[in-house]
BAFI-3210 file (N, C-alpha, C; in Angstrom, 3 decimals, decimal comma, padded with zeros to 6 digits):
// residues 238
n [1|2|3|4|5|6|7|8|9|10|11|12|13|14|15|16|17|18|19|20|21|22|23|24|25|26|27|28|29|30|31|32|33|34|35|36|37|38|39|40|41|42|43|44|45|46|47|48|49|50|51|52|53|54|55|56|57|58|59|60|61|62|63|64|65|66|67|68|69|70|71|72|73|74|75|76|77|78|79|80|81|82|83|84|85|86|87|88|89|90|91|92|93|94|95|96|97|98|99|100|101|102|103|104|105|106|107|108|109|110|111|112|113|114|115|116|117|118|119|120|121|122|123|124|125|126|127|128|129|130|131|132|133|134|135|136|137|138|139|140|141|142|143|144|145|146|147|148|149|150|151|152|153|154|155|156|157|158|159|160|161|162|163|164|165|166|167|168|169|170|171|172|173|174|175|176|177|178|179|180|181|182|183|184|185|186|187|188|189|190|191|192|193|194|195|196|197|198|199|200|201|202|203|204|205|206|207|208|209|210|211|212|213|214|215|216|217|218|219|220|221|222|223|224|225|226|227|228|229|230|231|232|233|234|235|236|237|238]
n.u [024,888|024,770|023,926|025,729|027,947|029,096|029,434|031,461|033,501|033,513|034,188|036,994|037,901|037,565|039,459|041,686|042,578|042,742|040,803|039,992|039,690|038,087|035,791|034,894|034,379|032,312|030,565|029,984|028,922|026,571|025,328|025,192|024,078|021,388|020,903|020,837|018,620|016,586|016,033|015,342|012,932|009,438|008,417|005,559|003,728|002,087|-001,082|-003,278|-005,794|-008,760|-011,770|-015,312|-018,141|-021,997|-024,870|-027,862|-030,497|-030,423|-031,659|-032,054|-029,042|-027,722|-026,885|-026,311|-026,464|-025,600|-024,060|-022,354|-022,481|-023,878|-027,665|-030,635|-032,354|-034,706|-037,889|-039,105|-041,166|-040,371|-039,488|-036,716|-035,978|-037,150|-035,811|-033,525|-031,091|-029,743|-028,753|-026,260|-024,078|-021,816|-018,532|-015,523|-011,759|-008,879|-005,539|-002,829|000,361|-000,045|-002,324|-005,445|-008,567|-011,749|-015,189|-018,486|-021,484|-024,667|-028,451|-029,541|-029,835|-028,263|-029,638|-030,350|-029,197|-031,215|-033,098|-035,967|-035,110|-036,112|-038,893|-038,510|-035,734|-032,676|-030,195|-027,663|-025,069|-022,600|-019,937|-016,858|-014,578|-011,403|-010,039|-008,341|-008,451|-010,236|-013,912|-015,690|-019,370|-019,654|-016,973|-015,030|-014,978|-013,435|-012,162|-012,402|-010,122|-010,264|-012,743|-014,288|-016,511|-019,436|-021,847|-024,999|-027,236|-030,335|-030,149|-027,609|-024,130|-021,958|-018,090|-015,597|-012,523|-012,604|-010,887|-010,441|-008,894|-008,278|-011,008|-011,411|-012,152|-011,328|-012,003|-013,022|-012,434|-014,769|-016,822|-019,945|-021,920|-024,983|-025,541|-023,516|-020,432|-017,749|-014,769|-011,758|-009,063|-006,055|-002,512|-001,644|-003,991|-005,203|-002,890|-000,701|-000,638|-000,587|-002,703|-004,414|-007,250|-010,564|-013,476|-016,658|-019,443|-023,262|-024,720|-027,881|-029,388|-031,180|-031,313|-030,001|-027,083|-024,341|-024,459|-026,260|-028,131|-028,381|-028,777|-026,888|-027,433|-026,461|-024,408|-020,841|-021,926|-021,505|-020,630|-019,002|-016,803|-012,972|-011,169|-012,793|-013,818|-015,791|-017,049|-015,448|-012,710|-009,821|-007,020|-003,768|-005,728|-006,531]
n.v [-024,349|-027,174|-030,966|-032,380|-031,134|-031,597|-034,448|-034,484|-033,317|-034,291|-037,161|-036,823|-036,611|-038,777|-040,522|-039,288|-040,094|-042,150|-044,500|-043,010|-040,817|-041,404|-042,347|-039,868|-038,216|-039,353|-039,052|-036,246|-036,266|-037,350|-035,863|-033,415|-034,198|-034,832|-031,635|-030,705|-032,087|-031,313|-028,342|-028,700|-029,223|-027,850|-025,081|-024,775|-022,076|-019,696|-019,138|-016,388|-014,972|-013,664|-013,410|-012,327|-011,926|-010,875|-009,987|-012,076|-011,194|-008,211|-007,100|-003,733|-002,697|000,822|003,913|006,398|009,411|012,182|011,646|009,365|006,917|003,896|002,945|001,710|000,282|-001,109|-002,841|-005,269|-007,909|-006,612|-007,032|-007,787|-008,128|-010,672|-012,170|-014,009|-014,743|-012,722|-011,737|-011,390|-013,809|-014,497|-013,359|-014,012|-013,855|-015,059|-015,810|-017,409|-017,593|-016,849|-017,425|-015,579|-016,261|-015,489|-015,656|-016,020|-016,764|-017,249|-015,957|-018,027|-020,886|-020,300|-018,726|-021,532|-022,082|-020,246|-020,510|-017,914|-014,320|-011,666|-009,796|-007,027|-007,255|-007,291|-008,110|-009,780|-009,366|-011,214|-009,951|-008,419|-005,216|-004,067|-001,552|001,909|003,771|003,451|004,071|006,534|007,941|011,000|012,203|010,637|009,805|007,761|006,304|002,774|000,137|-002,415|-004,658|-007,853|-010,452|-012,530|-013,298|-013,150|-013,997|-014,691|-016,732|-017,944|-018,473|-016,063|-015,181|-013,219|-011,151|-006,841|-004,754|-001,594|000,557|000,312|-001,051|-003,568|-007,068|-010,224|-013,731|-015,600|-018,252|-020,195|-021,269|-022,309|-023,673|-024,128|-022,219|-021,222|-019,278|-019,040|-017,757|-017,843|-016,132|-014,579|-013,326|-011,766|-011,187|-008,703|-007,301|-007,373|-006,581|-004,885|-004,605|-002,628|-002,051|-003,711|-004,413|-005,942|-006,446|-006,717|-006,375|-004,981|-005,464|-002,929|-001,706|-001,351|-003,312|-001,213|001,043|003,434|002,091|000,433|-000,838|-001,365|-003,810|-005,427|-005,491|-005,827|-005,694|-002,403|-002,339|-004,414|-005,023|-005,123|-002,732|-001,625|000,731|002,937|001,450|-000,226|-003,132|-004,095|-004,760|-006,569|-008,542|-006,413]
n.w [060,557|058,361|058,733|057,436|057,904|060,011|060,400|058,903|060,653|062,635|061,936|061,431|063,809|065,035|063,472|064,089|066,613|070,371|072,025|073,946|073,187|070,823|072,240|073,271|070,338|070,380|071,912|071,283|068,562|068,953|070,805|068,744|067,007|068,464|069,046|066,309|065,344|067,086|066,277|063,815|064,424|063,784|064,831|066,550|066,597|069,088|070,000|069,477|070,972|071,446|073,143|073,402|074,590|074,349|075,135|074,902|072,896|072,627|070,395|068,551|067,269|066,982|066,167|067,773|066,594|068,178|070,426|069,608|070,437|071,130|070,370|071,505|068,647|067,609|068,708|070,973|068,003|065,991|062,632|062,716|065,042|065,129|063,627|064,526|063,498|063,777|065,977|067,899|070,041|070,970|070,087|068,150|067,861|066,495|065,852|064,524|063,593|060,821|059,923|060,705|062,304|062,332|064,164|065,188|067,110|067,198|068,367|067,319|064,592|061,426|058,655|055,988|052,494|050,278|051,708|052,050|053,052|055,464|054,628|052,951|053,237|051,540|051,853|054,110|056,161|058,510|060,244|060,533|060,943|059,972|061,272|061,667|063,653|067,060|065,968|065,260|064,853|065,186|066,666|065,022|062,729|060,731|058,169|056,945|057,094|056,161|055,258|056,682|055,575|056,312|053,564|053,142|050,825|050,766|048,865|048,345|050,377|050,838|050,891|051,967|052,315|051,897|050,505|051,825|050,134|047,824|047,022|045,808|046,109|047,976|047,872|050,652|052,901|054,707|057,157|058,002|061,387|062,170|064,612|063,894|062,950|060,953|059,488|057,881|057,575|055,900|056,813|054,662|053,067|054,328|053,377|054,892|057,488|060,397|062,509|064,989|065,948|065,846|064,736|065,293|063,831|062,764|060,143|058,166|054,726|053,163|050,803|047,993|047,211|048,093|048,625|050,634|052,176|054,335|057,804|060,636|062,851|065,603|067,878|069,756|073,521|075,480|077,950|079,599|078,099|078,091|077,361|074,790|072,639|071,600|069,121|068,819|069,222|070,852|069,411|068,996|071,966|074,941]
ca.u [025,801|024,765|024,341|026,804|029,789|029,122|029,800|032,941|034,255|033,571|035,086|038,657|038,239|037,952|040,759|043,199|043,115|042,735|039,541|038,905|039,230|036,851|034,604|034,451|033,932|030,700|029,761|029,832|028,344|025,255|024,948|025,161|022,937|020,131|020,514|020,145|017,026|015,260|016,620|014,804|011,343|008,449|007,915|004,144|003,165|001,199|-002,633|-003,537|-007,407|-009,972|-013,690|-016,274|-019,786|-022,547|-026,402|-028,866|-031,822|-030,321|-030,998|-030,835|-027,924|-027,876|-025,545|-026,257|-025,967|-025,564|-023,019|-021,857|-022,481|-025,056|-028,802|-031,723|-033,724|-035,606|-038,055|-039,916|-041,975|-040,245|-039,358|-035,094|-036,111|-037,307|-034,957|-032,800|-029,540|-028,715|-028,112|-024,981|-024,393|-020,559|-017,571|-014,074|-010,721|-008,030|-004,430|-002,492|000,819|000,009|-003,711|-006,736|-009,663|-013,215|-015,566|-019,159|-022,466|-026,015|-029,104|-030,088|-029,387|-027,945|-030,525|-030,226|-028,976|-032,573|-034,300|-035,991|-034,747|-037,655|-039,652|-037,777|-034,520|-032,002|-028,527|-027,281|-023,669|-021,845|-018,634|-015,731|-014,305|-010,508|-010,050|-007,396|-008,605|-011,730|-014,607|-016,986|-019,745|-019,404|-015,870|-013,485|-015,323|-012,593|-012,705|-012,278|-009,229|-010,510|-014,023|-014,164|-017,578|-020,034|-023,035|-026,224|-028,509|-031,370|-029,851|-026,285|-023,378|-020,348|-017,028|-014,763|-012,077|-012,828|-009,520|-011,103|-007,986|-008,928|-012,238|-011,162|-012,182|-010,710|-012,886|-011,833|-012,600|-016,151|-017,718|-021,456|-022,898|-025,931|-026,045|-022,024|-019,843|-016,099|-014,163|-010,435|-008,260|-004,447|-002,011|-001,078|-005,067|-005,279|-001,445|000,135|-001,135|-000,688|-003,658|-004,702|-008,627|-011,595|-015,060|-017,929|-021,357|-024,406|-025,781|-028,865|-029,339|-032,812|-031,462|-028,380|-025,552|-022,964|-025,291|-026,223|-029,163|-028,091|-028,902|-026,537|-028,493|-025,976|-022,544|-020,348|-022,770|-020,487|-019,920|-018,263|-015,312|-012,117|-010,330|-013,515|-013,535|-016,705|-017,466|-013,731|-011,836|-008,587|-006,159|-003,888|-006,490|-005,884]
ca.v [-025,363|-028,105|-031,835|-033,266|-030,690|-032,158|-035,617|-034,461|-032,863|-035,687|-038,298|-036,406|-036,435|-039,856|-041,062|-038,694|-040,301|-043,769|-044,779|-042,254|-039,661|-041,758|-042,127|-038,384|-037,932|-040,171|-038,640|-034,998|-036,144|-037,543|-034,211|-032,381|-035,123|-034,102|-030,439|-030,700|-033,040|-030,318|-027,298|-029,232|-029,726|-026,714|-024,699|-024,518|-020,592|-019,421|-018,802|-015,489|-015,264|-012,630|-014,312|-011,664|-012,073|-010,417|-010,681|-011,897|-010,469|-006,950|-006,429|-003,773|-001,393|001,762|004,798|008,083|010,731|013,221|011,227|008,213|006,110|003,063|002,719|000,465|000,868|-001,928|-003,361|-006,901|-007,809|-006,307|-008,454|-007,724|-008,922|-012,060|-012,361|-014,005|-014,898|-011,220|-011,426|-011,941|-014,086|-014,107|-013,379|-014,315|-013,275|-015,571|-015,296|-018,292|-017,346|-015,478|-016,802|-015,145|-016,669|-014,491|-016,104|-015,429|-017,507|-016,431|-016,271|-018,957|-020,913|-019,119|-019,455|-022,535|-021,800|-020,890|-019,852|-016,313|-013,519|-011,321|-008,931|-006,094|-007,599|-007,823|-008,930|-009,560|-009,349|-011,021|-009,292|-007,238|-003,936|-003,189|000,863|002,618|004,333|003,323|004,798|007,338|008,742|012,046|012,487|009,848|009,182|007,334|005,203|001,882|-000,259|-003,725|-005,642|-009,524|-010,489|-013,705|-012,738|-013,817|-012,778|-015,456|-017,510|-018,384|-017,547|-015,784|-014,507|-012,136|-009,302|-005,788|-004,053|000,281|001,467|-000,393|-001,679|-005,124|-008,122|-011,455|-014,760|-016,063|-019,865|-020,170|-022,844|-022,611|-025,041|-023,952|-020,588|-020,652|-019,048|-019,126|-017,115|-017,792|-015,038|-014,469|-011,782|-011,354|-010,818|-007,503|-006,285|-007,472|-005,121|-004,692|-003,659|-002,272|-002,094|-004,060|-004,337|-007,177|-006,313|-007,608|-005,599|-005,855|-004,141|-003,044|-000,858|-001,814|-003,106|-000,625|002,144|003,594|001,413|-000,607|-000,971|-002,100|-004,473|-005,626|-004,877|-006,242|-004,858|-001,995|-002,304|-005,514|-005,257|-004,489|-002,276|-001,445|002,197|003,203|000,622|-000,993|-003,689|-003,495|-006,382|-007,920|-008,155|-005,722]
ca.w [060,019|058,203|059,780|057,025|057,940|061,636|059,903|058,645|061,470|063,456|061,258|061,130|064,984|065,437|063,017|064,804|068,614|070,462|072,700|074,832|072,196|070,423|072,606|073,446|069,455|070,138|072,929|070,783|067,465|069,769|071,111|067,686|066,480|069,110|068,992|064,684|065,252|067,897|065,589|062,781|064,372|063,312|066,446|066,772|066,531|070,316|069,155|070,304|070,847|072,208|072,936|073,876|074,573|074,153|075,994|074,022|072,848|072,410|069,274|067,790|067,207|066,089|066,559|068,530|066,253|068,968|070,763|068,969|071,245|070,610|071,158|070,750|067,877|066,951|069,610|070,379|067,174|064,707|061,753|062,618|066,464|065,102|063,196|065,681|063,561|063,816|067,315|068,363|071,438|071,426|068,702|068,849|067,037|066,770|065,587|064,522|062,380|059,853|059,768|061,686|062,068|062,872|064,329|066,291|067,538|067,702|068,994|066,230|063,176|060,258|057,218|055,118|051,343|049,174|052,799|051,874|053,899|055,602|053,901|052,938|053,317|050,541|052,188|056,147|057,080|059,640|059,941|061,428|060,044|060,924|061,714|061,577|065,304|067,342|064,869|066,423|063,624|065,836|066,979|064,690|061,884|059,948|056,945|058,111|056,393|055,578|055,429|056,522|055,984|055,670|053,178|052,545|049,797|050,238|047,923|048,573|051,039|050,687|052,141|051,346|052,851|051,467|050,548|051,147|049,818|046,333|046,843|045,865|047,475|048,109|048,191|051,764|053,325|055,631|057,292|059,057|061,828|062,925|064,947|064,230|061,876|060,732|058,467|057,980|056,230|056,003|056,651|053,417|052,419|054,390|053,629|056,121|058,466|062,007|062,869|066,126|066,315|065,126|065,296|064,445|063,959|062,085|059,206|056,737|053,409|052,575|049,492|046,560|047,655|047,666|048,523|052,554|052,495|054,893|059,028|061,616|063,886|066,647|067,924|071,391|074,620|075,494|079,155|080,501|077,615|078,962|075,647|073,940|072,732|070,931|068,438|068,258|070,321|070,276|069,069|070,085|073,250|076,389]
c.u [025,023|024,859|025,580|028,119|030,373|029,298|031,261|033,755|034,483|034,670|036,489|038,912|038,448|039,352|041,810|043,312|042,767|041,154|039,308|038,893|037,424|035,618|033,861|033,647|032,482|030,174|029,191|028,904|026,822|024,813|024,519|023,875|021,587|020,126|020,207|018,753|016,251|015,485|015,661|013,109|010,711|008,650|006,622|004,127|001,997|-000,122|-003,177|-005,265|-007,987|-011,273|-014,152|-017,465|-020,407|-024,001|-027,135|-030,362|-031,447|-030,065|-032,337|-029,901|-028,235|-026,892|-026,093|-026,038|-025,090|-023,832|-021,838|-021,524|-023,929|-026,371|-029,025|-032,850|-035,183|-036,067|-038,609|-041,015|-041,871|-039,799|-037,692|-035,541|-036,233|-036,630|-033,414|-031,377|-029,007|-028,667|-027,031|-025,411|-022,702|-019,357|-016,322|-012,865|-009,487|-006,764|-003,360|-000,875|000,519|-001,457|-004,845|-007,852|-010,906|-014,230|-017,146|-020,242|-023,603|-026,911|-030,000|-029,480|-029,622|-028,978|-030,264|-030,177|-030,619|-033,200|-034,724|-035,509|-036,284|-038,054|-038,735|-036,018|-033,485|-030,644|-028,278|-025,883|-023,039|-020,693|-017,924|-015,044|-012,489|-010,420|-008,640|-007,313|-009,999|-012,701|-015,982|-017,829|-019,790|-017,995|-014,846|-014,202|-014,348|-013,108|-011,698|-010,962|-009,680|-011,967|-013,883|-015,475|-017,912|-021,298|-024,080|-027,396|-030,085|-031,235|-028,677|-025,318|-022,186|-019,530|-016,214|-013,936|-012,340|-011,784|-010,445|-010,403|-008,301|-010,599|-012,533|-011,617|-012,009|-011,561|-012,224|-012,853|-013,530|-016,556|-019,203|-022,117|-024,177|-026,470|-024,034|-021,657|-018,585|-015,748|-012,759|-009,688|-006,882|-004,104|-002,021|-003,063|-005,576|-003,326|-000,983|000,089|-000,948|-001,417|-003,701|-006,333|-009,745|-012,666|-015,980|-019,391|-021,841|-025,056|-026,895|-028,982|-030,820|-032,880|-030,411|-027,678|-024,634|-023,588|-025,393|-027,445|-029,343|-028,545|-027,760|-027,358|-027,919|-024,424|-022,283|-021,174|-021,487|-019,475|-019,325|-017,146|-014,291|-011,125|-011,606|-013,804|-015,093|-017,824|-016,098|-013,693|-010,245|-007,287|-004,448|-004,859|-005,788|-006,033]
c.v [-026,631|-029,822|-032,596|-032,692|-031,290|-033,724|-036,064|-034,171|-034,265|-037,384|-038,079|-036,802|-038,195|-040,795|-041,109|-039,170|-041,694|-043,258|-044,013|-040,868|-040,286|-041,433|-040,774|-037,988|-037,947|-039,435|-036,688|-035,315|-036,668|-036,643|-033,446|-033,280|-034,544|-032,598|-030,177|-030,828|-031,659|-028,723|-027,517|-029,314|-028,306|-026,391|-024,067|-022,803|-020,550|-018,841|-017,554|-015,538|-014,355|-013,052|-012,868|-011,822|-011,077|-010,852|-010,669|-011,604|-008,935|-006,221|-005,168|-002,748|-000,309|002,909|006,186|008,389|011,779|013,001|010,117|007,274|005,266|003,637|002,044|000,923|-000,330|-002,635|-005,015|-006,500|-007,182|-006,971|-008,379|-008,015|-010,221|-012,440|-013,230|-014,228|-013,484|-010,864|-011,865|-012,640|-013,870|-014,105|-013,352|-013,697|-013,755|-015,164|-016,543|-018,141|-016,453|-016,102|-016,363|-016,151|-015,713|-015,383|-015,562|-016,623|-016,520|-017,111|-018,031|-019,613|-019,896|-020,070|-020,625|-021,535|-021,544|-020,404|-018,064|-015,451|-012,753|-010,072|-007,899|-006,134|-008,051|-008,933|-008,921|-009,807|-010,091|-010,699|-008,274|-006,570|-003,679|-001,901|000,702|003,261|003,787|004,803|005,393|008,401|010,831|012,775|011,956|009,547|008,531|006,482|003,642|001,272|-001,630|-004,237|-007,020|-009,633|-012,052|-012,951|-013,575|-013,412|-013,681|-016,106|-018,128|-017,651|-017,205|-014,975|-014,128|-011,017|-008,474|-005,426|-002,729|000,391|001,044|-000,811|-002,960|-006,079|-009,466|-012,608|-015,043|-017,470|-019,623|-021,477|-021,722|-024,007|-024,271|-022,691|-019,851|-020,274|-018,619|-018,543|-017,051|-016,775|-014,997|-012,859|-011,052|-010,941|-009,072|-006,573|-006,689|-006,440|-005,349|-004,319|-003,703|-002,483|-002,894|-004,379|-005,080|-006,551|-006,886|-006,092|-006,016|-004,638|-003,903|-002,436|-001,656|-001,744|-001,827|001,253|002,977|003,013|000,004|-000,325|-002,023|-002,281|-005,359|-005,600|-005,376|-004,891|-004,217|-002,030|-003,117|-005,189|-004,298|-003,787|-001,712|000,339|002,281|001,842|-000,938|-001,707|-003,375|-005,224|-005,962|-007,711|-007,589|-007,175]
c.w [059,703|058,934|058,945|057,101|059,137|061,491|059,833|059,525|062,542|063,110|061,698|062,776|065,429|065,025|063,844|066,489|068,631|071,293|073,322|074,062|071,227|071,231|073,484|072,155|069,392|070,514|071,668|069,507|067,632|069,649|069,996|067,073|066,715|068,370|067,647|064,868|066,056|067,382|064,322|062,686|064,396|064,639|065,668|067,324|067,807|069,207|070,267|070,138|071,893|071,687|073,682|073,636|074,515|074,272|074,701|073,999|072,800|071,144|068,854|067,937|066,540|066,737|066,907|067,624|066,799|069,331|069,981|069,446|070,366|071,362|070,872|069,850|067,652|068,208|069,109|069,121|065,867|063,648|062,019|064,121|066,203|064,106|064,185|065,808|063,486|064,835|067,560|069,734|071,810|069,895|069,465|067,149|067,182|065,882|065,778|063,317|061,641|058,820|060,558|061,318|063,107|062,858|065,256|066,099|067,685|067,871|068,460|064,976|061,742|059,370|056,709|053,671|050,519|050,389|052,412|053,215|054,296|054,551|053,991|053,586|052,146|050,721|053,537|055,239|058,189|059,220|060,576|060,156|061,092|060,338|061,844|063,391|064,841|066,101|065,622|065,267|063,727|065,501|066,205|063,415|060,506|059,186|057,780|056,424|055,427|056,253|055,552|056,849|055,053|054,990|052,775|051,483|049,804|049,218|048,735|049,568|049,977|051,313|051,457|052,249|051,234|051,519|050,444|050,598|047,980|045,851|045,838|046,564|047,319|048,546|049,812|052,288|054,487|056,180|058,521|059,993|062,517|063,095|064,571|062,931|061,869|059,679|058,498|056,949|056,691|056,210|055,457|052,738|053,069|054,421|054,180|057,650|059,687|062,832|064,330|067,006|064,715|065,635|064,742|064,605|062,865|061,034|058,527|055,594|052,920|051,294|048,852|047,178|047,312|047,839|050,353|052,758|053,295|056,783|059,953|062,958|065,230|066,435|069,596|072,609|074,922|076,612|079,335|079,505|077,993|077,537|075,186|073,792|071,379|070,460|067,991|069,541|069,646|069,956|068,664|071,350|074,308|077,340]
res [x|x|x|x|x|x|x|x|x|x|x|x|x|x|x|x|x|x|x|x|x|x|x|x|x|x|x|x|x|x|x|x|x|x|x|x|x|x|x|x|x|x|x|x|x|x|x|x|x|x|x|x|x|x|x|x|x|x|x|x|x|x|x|x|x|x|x|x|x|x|x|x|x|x|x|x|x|x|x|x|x|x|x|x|x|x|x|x|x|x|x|x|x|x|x|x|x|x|x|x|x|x|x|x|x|x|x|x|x|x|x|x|x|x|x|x|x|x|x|x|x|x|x|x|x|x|x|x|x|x|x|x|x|x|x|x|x|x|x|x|x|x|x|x|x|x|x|x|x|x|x|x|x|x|x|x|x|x|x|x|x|x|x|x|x|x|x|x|x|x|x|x|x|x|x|x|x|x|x|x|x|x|x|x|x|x|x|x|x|x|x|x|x|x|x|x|x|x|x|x|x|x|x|x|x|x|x|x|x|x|x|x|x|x|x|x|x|x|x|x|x|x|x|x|x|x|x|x|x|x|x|x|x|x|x|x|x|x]
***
C-alpha cells in the first residue's frame, strides 16, 4: 500500500472524531509513517565469501594421469619456479547479490604492462573454471561450464568469462596491486547459474592460444580444504 492511501485514510479518520480519536489517528499515521520509511530503506545483501590458502613455493601442478590426483612437476630453478607470480599464496570467492568477485595473492608482483614474459612463454592465466561436477582427468572428466580469467600476453592485461557452451566471452572489470588480483563478474555474465563447484589455478601457454599447449602450474594444496574434491571447491562454501 502506498504512503499516500495511508494519508487518506488517515485524514477521513481524523475529521470523523474529537481529541482522543485524534490523537489516536496521530499516534497510527506515526506508526505507518515509520514502518513505510524502514520498508523503503535497501536491505544490504549478506556477502558470502570462501578464502583458501595455499603454501608457498609449491609450484608446480600437474595432474596424475593414472589417478587424477595432483603432482609436482616443475622443481627449484626452473624458469616457472622463478617465476613466482604463478604461485598462488591464497584465493578467495565472494558473493555479493548478484555480483561475485574472484580474487587470489601470490608469491609476487604480477608483471608490469610491456614486462616480457620468460622464455618460452606466450600467455599466463590467473583464473577459476566453474564445473558442472568436481573434474577428475581419470574418473569425471567433464567439460567445465564457464572461464573467469586475468591474462597476460607480455604486453597487456585482460579479463574475461568464457561462455563453453558458445565459446563467447565477456570483457569483465579487473584491478591489480602488486602480488594481488581482482576480477568482478555478474550473475547474469555466466547465465544465471547456480553453480555448485569451482576451481582457480594458474596456467601458462607455451603453444597458440586455443590449442593444448598450455601447462597448469598451481592449484589450492589439497589437504587442509574442508569441500575440496579433486580439483573443485565447492560453493556456496561447506
Amino acid at each position: 500500500m502506498s504512503g499516500e492511501g495511508h494519508g487518506t485514510s488517515t485524514s477521513r479518520v481524523v475529521r470523523g472524531g474529537g481529541e482522543s480519536v485524534r490523537k489516536t489517528a496521530i499516534a497510527c499515521a506515526l506508526s505507518s509513517a515509520i514502518a513505510l520509511m524502514m520498508l523503503s530503506q535497501p536491505v544490504s545483501a549478506a556477502t558470502i565469501t570462501s578464502v583458501v590458502g595455499d603454501p608457498e613455493g609449491d609450484l608446480g601442478f600437474g595432474v596424475d594421469p593414472k589417478t587424477g590426483g595432483s603432482m609436482q612437476v616443475w622443481q627449484d630453478g626452473t624458469q616457472v619456479a622463478k617465476a613466482k607470480y604463478l604461485d598462488i599464496v591464497s584465493m578467495s570467492l565472494s558473493q555479493k547479490g548478484k555480483t561475485y568477485t574472484f580474487a587470489m595473492e601470490l608469491a609476487a608482483a604480477l608483471p608490469k604492462e610491456g614486462s616480457a614474459l620468460p622464455d618460452g612463454f606466450k600467455l599466463v592465466e590467473w583464473a577459476m573454471w566453474i564445473d558442472p561436477s568436481p573434474y577428475n582427468i581419470v574418473t569425471n572428466p567433464v567439460a567445465p561450464l564457464f572461464l573467469i580469467a586475468l591474462r597476460y600476453d607480455g604486453s597487456s592485461y585482460s579479463a574475461f568469462v568464457l561462455d563453453y557452451s558458445t565459446m563467447l566471452s565477456t570483457p569483465v572489470a579487473f584491478s591489480i596491486d602488486g602480488s594481488k588480483l581482482q576480477l568482478q563478474f555478474t550473475a547474469a555474465s555466466i547465465g544465471n547459474l547456480a553453480f555448485e563447484w569451482w576451481s582457480p589455478l594458474v596456467r601458462f601457454w607455451n603453444g597458440p592460444l586455443g590449442t593444448s599447449g598450455y601447462w597448469f602450474v598451481d592449484a589450492v594444496n589439497l589437504e587442509p580444504v574442508d569441500g575440496y574434491v579433486y580439483i573443485d571447491l565447492p560453493w556456496p562454501p561447506a
